[in-house]
N, C-alpha and C positions, 0 to 999 in steps of 0.2 A: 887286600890283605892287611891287618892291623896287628903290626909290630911294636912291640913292649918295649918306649924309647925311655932314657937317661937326659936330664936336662942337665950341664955342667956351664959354668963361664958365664951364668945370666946377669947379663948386667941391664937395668931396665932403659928401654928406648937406646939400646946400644949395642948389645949380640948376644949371644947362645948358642950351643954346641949340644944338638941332640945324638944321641947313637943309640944302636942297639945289637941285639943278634938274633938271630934266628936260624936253627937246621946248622947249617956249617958257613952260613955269609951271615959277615960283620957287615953296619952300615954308621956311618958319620956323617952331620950335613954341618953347617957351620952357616948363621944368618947373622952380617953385623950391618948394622943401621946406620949411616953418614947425612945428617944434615946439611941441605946444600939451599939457606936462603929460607926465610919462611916459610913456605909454603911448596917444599920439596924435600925428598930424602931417598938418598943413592940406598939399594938393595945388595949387598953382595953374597952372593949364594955359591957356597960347594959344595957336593955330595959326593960320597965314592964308598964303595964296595971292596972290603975285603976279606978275608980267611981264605979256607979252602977253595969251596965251593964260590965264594963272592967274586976271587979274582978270575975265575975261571968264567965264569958270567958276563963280568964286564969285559973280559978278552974276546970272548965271542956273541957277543952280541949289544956291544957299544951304541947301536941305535938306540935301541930301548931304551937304554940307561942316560942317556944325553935326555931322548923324548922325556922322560920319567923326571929329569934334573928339570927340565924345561918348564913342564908340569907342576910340578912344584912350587918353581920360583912364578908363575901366573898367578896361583892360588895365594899366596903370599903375596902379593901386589893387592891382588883382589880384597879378600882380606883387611890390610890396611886403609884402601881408602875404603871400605863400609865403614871401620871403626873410625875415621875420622870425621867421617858424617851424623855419624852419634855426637 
């Protein structure tokens, strides 16, 4: 499903804060970037679910939403090192 996000807090090679909504669940993820040494950089990712319907999602069925967080932050890893190999 392809949700209509909001980019806020971009700072480049440093974080961003996408969100959005959809139906009656809000979503927030939050990616900030830590260099650790040349040739490394710490990922830190959160996501969460809210409104109506969002919190009642992530109350009952918190696997998905871990696996879905999880998912994410691979894709983001992944990601990064193709564009580093450019």
């Amino acid at each position: 499903m392809k949700i209509k996000q909001t980019l806020s807090g971009v700072k480049k090679n440093e974080s961003l804060t996408f969100s959005g909504t959809f139906l009656a669940v809000k979503v927030i993820g939050i990616i900030t970037l830590t260099p650790e040494g040349s040739d490394k950089t710490k990922i830190d990712y959160s996501f969460d679910m809210g409104g109506c319907v969002g919190s009642i999602m992530k109350n009952l069925n918190q696997k998905s939403v871990v696996g879905g967080t999880e998912g994410g932050l691979a894709n983001i890893v992944s990601l990064s090192e193709e564009a580093q190999q450019k």
